[in-house]
C-alpha positions in Angstrom: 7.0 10.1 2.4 10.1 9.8 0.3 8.9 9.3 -2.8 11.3 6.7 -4.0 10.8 4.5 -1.2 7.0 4.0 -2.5 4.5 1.9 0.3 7.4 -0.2 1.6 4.8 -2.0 3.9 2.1 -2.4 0.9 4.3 -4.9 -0.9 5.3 -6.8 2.4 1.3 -7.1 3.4 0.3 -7.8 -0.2 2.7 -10.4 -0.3 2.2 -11.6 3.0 -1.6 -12.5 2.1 -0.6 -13.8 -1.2 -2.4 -11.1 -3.0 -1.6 -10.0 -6.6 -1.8 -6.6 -7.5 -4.0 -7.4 -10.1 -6.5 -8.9 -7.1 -6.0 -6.1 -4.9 -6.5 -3.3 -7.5 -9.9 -5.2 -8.6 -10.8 -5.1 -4.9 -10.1 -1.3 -4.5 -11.8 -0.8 -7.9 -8.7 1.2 -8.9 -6.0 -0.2 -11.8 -3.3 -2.2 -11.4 -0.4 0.5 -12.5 -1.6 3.0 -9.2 -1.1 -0.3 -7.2 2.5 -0.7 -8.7 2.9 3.0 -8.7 2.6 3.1 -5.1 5.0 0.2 -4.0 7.4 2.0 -6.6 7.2 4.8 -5.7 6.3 6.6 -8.5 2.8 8.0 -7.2 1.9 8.6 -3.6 -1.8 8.1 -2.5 -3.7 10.5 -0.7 -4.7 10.2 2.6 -8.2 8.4 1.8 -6.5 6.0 -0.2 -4.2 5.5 2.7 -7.2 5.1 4.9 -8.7 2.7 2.0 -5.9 0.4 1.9 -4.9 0.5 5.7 -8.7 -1.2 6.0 -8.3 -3.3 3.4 -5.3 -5.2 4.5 -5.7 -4.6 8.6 -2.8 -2.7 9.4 -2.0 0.7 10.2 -0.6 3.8 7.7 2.8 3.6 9.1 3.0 -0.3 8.0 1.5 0.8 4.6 4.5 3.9 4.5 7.8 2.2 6.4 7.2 -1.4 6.3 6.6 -1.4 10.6 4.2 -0.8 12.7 4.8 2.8 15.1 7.0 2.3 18.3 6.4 4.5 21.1 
């Protein structure tokens, strides 16, 4: 993951679903910076965050990371 880029896909779903990240982060139980950390790109989640958040908003990881979903 480049780690400028941050979640590309996180912002897009969180948006989509007219979440804020203080709503999201409450959700997750985590604070609101590590959710503007990761759309930044200033920290990078681990894989069960990844996981956590992929369940959270219904897609897959590779929406979460590049903003689409995998193509074959």
């Amino acid at each position: 993951m480049n780690k400028n880029s941050g979640l590309i896909g996180l912002k897009i779903i969180r948006k989509q679903k007219h979440l804020n990240q203080q709503k999201v982060a409450m959700d997750l139980n985590i604070s609101r910076e590590v959710i503007s950390y990761y759309e930044n790109g200033k920290r990078n989640p681990d894989i069960d965050m990844l996981r956590t958040l992929s369940k959270y908003f219904n897609v897959s990881i590779d929406f979460l990371v590049n903003g689409e979903e995998y193509k074959k």
